[in-house]
VOPAGU-2260 file (C-alpha; in pm, 1 decimal, decimal comma):
REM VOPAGU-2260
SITE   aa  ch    i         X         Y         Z
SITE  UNK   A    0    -214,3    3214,8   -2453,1
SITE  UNK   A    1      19,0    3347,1   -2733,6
SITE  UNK   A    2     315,7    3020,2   -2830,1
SITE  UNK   A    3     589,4    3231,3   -2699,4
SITE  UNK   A    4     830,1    2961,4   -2944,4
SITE  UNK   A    5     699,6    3165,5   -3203,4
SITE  UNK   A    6     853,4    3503,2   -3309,1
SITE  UNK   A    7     651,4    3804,5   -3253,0
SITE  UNK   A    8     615,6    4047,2   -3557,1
SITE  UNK   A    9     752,5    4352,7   -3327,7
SITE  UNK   A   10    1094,7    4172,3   -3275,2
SITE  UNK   A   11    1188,0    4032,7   -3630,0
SITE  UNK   A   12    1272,6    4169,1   -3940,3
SITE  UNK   A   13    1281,0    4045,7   -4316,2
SITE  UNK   A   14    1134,2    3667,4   -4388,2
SITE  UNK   A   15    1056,0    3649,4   -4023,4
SITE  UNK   A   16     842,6    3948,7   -4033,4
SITE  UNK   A   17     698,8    3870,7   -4296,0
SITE  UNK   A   18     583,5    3515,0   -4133,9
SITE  UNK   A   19     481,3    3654,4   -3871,5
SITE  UNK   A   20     299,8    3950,8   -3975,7
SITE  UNK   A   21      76,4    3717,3   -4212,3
SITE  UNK   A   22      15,2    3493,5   -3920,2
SITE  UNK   A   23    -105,7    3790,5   -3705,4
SITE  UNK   A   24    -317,4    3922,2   -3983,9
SITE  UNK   A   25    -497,4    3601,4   -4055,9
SITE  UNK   A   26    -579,0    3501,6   -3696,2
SITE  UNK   A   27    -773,6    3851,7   -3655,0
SITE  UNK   A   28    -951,9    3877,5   -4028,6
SITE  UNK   A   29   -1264,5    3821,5   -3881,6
SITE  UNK   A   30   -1272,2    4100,9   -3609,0
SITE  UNK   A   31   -1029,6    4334,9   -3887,3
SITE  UNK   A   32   -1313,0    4575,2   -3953,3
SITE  UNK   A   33   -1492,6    4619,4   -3635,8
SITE  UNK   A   34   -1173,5    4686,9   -3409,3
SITE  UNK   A   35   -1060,2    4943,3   -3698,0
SITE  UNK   A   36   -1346,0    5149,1   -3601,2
SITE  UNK   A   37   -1341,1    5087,2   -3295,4
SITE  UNK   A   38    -946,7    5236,6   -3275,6
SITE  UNK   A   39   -1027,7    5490,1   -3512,4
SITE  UNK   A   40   -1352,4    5627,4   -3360,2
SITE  UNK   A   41   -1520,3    5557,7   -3731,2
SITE  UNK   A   42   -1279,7    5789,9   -3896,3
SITE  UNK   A   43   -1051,9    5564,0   -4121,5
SITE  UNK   A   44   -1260,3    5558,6   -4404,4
SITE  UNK   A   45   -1236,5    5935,8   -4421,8
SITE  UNK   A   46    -875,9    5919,2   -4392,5
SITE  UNK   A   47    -924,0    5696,8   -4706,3
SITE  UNK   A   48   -1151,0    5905,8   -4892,1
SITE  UNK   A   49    -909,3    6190,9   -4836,5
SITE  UNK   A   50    -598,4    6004,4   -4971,2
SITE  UNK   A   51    -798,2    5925,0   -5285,9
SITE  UNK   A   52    -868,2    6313,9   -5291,5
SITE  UNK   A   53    -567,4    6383,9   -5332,6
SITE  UNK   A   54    -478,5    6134,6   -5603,2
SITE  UNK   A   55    -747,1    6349,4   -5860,9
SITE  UNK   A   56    -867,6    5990,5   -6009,2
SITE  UNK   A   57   -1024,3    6013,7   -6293,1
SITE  UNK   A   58   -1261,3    5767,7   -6494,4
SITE  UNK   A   59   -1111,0    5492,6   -6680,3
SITE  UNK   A   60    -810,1    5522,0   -6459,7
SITE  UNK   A   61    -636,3    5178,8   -6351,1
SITE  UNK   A   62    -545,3    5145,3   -5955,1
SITE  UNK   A   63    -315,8    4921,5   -5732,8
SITE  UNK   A   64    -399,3    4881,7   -5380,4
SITE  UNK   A   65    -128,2    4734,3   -5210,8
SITE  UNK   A   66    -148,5    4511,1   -4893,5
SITE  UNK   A   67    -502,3    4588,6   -4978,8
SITE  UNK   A   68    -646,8    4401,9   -4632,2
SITE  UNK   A   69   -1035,8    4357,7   -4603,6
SITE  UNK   A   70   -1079,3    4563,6   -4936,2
SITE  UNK   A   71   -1167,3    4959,3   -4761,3
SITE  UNK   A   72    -954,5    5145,5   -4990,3
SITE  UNK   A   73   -1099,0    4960,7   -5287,3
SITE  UNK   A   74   -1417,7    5118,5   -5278,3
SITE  UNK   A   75   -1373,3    5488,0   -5293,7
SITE  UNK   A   76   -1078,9    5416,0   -5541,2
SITE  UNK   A   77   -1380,6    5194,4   -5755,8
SITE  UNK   A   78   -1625,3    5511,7   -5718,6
SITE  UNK   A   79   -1354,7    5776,3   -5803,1
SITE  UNK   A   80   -1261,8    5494,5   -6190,1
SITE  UNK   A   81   -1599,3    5434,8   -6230,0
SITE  UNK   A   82   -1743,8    5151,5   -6448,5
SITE  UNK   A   83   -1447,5    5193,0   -6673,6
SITE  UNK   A   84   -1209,4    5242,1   -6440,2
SITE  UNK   A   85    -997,7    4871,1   -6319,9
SITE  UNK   A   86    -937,4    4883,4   -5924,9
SITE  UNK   A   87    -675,5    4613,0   -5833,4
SITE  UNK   A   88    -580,7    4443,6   -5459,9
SITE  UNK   A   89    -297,5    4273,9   -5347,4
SITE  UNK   A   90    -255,1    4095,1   -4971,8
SITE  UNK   A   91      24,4    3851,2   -4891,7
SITE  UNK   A   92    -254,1    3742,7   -4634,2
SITE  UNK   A   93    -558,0    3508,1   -4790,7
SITE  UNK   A   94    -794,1    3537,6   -4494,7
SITE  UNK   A   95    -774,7    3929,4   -4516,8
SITE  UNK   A   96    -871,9    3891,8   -4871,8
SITE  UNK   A   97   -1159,7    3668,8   -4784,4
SITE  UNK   A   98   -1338,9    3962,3   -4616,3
SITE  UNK   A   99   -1259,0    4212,3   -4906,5
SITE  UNK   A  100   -1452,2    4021,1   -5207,1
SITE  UNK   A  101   -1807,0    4005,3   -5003,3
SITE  UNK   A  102   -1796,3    4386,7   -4965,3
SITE  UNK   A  103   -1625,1    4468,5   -5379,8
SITE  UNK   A  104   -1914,6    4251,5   -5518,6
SITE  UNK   A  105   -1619,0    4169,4   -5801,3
SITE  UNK   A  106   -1643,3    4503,9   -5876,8
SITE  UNK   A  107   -1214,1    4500,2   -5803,9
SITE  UNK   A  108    -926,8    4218,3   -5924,1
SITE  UNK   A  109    -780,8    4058,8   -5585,8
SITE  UNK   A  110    -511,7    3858,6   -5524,1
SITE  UNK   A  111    -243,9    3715,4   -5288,2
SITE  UNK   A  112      70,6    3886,1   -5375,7
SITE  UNK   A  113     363,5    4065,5   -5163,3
SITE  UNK   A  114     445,9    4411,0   -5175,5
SITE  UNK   A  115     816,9    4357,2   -5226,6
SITE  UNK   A  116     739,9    4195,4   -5511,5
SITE  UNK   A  117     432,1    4285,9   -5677,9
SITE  UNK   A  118     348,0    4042,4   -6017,0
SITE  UNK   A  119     289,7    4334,2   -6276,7
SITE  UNK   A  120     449,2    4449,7   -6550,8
SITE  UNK   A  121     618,0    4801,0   -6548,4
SITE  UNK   A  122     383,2    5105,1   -6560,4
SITE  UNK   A  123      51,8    4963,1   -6551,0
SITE  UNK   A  124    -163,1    5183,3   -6329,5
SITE  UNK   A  125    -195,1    5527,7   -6307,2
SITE  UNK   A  126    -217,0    5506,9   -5875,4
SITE  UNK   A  127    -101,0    5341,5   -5632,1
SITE  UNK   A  128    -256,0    5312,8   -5256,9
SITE  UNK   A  129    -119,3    5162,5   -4949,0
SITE  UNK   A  130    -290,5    5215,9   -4607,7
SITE  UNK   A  131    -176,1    5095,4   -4290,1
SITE  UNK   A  132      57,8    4814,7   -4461,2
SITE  UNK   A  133     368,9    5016,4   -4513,8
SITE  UNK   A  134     464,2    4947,4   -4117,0
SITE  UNK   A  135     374,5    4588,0   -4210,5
SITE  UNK   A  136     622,3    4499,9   -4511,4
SITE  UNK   A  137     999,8    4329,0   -4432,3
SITE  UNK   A  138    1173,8    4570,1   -4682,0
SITE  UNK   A  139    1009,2    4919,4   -4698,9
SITE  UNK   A  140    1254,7    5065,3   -4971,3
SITE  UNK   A  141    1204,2    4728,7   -5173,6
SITE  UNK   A  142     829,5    4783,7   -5169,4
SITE  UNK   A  143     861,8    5147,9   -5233,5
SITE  UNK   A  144    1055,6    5060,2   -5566,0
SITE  UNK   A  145     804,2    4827,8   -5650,5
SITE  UNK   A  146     498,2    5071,8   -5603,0
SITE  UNK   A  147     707,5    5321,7   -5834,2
SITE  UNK   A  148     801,5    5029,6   -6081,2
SITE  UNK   A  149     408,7    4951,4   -6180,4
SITE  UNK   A  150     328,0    5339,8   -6177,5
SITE  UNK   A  151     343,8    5491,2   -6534,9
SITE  UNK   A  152     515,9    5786,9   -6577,6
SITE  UNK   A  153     384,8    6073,5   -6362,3
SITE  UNK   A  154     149,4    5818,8   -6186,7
SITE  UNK   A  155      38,1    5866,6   -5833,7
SITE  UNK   A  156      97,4    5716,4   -5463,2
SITE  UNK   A  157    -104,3    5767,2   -5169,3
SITE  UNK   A  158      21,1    5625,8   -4825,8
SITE  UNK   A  159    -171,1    5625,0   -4514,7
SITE  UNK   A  160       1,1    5506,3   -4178,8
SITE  UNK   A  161       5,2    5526,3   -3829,4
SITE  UNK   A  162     271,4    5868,4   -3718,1
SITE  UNK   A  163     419,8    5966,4   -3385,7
SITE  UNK   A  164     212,1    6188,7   -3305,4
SITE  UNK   A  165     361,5    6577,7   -3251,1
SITE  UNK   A  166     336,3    6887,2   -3066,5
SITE  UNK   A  167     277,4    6961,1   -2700,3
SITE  UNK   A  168       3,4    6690,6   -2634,7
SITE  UNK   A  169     231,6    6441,1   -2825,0
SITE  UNK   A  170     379,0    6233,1   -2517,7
SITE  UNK   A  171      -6,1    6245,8   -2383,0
SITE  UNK   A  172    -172,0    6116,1   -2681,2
SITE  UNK   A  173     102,5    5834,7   -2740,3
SITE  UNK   A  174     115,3    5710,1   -2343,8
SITE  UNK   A  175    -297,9    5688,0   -2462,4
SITE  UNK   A  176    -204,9    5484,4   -2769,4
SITE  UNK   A  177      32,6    5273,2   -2627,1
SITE  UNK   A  178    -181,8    5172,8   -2347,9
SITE  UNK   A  179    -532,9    5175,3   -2465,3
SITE  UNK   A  180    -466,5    4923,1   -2768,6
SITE  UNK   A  181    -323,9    4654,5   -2604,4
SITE  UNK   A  182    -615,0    4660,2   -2339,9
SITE  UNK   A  183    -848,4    4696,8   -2666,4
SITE  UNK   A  184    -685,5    4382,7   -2790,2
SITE  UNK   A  185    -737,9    4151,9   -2442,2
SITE  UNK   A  186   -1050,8    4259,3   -2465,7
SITE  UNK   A  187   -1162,9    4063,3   -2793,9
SITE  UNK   A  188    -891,1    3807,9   -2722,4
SITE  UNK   A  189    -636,1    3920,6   -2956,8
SITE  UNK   A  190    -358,7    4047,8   -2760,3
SITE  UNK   A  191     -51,8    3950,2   -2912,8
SITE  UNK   A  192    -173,3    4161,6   -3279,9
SITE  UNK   A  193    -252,0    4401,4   -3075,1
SITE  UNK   A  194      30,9    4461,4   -2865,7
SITE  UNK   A  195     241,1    4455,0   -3209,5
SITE  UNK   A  196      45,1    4757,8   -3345,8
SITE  UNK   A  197     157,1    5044,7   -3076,8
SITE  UNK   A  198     481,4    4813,2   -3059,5
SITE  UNK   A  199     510,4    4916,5   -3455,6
SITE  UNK   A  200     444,0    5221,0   -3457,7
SITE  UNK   A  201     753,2    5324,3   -3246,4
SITE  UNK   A  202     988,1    5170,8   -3481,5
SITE  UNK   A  203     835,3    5287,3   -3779,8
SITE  UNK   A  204    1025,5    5543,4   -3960,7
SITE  UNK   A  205     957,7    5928,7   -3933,9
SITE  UNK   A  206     726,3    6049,8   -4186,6
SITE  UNK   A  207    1059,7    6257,3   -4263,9
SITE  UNK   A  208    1229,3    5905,6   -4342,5
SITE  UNK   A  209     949,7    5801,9   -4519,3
SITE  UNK   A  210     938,6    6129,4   -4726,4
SITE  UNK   A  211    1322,8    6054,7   -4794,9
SITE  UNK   A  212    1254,6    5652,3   -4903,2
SITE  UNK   A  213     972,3    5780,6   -5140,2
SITE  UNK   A  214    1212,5    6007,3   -5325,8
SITE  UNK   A  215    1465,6    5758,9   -5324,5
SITE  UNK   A  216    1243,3    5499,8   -5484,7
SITE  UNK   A  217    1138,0    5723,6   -5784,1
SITE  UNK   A  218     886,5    5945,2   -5651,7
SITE  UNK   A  219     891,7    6346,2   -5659,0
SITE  UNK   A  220     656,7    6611,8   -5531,3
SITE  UNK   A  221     653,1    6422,6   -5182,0
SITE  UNK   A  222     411,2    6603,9   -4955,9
SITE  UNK   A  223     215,2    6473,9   -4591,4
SITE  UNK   A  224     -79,5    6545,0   -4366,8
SITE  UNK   A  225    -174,5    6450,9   -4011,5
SITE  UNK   A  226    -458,0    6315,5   -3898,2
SITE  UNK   A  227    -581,9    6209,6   -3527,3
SITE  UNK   A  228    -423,6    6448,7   -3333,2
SITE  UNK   A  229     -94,9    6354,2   -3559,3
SITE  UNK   A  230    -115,7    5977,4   -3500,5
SITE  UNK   A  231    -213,6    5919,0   -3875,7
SITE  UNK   A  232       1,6    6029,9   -4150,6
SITE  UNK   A  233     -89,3    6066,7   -4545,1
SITE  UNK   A  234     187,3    6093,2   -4791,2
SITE  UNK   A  235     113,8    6120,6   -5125,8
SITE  UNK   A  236     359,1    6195,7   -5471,5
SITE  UNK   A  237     398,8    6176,4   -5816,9
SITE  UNK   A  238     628,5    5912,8   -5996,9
SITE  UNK   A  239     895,5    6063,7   -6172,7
């Protein structure tokens, strides 16, 4: 049974959500990957690979991944840099990074950091990535800044997040989402983190909103694509 003394991270915002989302994150680490594809019927690795697409890497290139997790968006940024490329993760969440180093085989720089304040000098990559953290951080604008801060001139972003999904089947397909995670969750005997996650996504900004905090922050160019029947949404830009 969940401590219901402690905050949930669907409830609190700022240094509480941050506390709270690093709690969640490290008591599931171990069953991370294999309830991702689970949720995402094996697809979020081609979500990935299609956000790096878009980013037109190129060897020798230097790349940030940001609340970097178990290390998935690492490895098709690593292939895209090759050998003299430098591939870079940052997690505020130790466990999480624990299952990323088996699977990078030190082929990527990893290390506990937070996204609202990342510890790098101005312009130092020439990408940035962020997938499924955005939702996660206590100040999205703050992190935003940040992302554009380490980006050198006309570097690129890449964001991947969970989206209400739209259209006619749109109310279907999120009654599905809200229900079926939470069940997922009991299932493996995680059902507070996976409560939060359908919890989340309905308070998550618009990927209008988000489009409108990327420009904000520095970034121009700002364009999106669904994925899953619109519950996934890429956004990807250029710092100005």
């Amino acid at each position: 049974m969940p401590d219901s003394s402690q905050p949930t991270p669907w409830t609190v915002q700022g240094e509480d959500k941050r506390v709270a989302v690093r709690s969640m994150f490290a008591e599931i680490a171990g069953t991370y990957d294999r309830v991702n594809g689970l949720m995402s019927f094996n697809q979020h690795n081609a979500w990935r690979a299609a956000a790096i697409k878009r980013l037109d890497l190129k060897p020798g290139e230097s790349v940030l991944d940001v609340c970097c997790g178990t290390g998935d968006f690492l490895i098709p940024a690593q292939k895209a840099v090759g050998e003299s490329g430098r591939v870079t993760g940052i997690d505020f969440c130790e466990p999480m990074l624990r299952q990323a180093g088996p699977k990078l085989n030190g082929a990527a720089r990893l290390s506990v950091a937070d996204a609202c304040a990342l510890p790098f000098a101005s312009a130092q990559f020439d990408a940035v990535t962020i997938g499924w953290g955005l939702r996660n951080v206590p100040d999205m604008p703050l992190a935003l800044k940040e992302m554009a801060r380490v980006l050198k001139p006309g570097g690129r972003i890449a964001i991947l997040d969970m989206a209400r999904p739209r259209g006619p089947l749109g109310p279907i397909i999120e009654k599905v989402t809200q229900s079926g995670l939470p069940m997922l969750g009991k299932l493996i005997g995680k059902s507070s983190a996976y409560t939060y996650l359908p919890k989340s996504i309905l308070t998550f900004a618009s990927r209008e909103e988000i489009a409108k905090r990327m420009e904000e922050a520095g970034f121009t160019n700002v364009r999106m694509k669904d994925f899953c029947f619109g519950n996934i949404c890429l956004h990807w830009a250029e710092r100005q």
